[in-house]
C-alpha positions, 0 to 999 in steps of 0.5 A: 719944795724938795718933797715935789721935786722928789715925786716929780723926779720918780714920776718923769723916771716911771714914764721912761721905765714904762716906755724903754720897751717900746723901741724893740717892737719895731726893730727889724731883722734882728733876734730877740738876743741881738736886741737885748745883748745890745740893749744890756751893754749899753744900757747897763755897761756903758751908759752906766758908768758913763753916768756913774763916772759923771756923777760920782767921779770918785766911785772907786774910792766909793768902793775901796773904802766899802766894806767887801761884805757890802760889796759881795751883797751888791754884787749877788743882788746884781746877778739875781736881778739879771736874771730877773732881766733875763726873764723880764725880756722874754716875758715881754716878748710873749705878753706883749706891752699891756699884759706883761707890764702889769704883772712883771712890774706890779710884783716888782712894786709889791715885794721891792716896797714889803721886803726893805719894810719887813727887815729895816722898819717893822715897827712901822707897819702898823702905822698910819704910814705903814698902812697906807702903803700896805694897802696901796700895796695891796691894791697893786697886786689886785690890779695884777690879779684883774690883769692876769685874768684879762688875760686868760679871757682874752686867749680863751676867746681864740686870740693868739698871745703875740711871741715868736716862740710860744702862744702858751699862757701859763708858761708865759705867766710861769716867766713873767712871775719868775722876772717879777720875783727876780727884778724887785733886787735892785731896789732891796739891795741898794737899801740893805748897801745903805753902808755905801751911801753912806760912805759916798756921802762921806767922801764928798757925794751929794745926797742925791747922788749918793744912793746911785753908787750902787747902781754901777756894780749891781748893774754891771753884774745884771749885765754879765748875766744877760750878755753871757745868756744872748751870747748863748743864744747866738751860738746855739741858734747859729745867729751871730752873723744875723747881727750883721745886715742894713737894718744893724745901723737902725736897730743899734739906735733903737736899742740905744734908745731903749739903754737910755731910757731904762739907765737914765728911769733908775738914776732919775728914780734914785734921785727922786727918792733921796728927796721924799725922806728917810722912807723914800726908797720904799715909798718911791719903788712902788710910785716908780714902778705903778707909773711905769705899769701904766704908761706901759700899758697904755702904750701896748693898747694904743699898739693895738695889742687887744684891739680883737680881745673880746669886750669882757676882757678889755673891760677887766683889763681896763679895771685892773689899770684903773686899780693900779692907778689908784693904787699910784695915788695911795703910795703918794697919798702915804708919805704925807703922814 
C-alpha cells in the first residue's frame, strides 16, 4: 500500500510539474520577467516557506544542528539550479510547451536519476534494478533525440518557432540544454544533504517530511538568483513601470496559479518518493520528471503549438512522446526488483 500511495503521490506531482507552465501563456500586458520574478517570490519564497513552516515547524532547529558543510553544499546546488531556472523560463518562452518539455525536463530525468546513482550506489548498476533504470533512462534521452529532430523539421518547413525575442533553433536548443544541465541540482542535492534528512527525523520529522527540509534553502537560493536576473531586466529594459497596469490583478493570479503548482509538484514529489524505498529519490526523479514531460506536451499540442508543422514532424514528434511514455512505464517497472 505505502509503495501505491508513493507512485501515486509522484504521478499527481508530475501532472502539476508538467502543467505550471500553462498559466504564463495567457498572461497579458506583462514582460516575460514581470511573470517569472512573480512567479519566483511566490512560488519559491513564500509558498515555500509557508509549506515549509507547516510541515517542519522546527526547520531552524533542522538547520543549527546541520552541519554548515551540508548547508554550504544546498546552498551551491540551490544557486545552480536557479540559474538552471533561469534558463528553463527562457527555454519555454522560445520552444513553446511541446518541444521545450521534452528536451529541458527529459535531460532533468536523465542526469538527476545517473549522477545520485554513479556517487551513492554504483555497486547496483549491473543489477536488474540498475539495468531497468538505465534503460528507462536511456529510452528518455531517445525520446529527447526524436523530439529535438521533430523540431528541426518542424522549422525547416517555414514555421516560426514562437518567442518573442528569437525564432533561432539552435540558440534556443543551445538554452534549453543548458537549463536541463542546471535543473537536474535539486534533486542531487537533497540526495548528497541526506545528513539533514536525517537530522529532521531525528528531531521529531516524519519520514515523509524529512526530505522537504532541503527544499526551503535550495529554493530560497534558486530564488535570490532569479529575482536579482528579472530585476536586471526591469532596469535595463526600462520595464519596472509596466508592472503596473489593469491586467496586474489578473496576471498576479495567474503567476500565483503557476507558484502553487510548481511548489506544491516538489513537495508532493518529496513525499512520494520517501515511500518508494531506500532508492526512492532516484527511481522517483525520472518518474516525476517523464510524467511532467508528457502532460506538458500534451498541453502544448492541444494549444495548438504544431497545428501547421508538416505531418513528418508531428509524426516524429508523436514517436518521441510515445518513447518517453514507455520510458515512464520501465523506471516504475524498476522499483518492483
Amino acid at each position: 500500500m505505502q509503495l501505491l500511495t508513493g507512485f501515486l503521490l509522484v504521478l499527481i506531482a508530475g501532472v502539476l510539474q508538467g502543467s505550471f507552465i500553462l498559466p504564463m501563456t495567457i498572461v497579458k500586458r506583462w514582460s516575460w520577467e514581470h511573470t517569472w520574478a512573480t512567479f519566483s517570490l511566490l512560488g519559491m519564497f513564500i509558498f515555500n516557506w509557508i509549506i515549509t513552516l507547516i510541515l517542519i515547524p522546527n526547520i531552524f532547529a533542522v538547520y543549527s544542528a546541520a552541519p554548515e558543510r551540508d548547508l554550504a553544499i544546498v546552498a551551491l546546488f540551490g544557486a545552480g539550479w536557479g540559474v538552471g531556472a533561469v534558463l528553463f523560463g527562457m527555454g519555454m518562452e522560445r520552444l513553446g510547451m511541446a518541444l521545450g518539455y521534452p528536451i529541458i525536463m527529459g535531460l532533468i530525468a536523465s542526469l538527476g536519476a545517473l549522477l545520485p546513482l554513479l556517487v551513492f550506489f554504483p555497486q547496483t548498476i549491473f543489477s536488474p534494478k540498475g539495468l531497468m533504470l538505465l534503460a528507462g533512462t536511456l529510452l528518455v534521452i531517445f525520446g529527447i533525440v526524436l523530439c529535438s529532430k521533430a523540431g528541426s523539421r518542424r522549422v525547416s518547413r517555414g514555421d516560426s518557432l514562437k518567442s518573442s525575442e528569437s525564432a533561432n533553433l539552435g540558440s534556443a536548443l543551445l538554452i534549453a540544454i543548458s537549463a536541463g544541465v542546471l535543473s537536474c541540482l535539486p534533486n542531487v542535492g537533497v540526495v548528497f544533504a541526506s545528513n539533514i534528512t536525517r537530522i529532521a527525523e531525528g528531531l521529531g520529522v516524519s519520514p515523509a517530511s524529512s526530505g522537504n527540509a532541503v527544499w526551503a534553502l535550495l529554493f530560497t537560493m534558486g530564488f535570490v538568483v532569479n529575482f536579482a536576473y528579472c530585476v536586471y531586466l526591469m532596469l535595463t529594459r526600462k520595464t519596472v513601470g509596466q508592472y503596473w497596469n489593469d491586467q496586474t490583478a489578473r496576471n498576479t493570479g495567474l503567476s500565483a496559479l503557476m507558484a502553487a503548482m510548481w511548489i506544491g509538484s516538489f513537495y508532493l514529489y518529496g513525499a512520494g518518493a520517501t515511500k518508494l524505498g531506500r532508492l526512492g529519490l532516484i527511481v522517483g526523479w525520472p518518474l516525476f520528471i517523464s510524467l511532467s514531460i508528457v502532460v506538458g506536451n500534451l498541453w502544448g499540442l492541444g494549444r495548438g503549438e504544431w497545428n501547421t508543422a508538416p505531418r513528418p514532424a508531428r509524426r516524429l514528434l508523436n514517436i518521441g512522446l510515445l518513447v518517453l511514455i514507455a520510458a515512464v512505464v520501465v523506471v516504475a517497472l524498476s522499483n518492483s526488483f
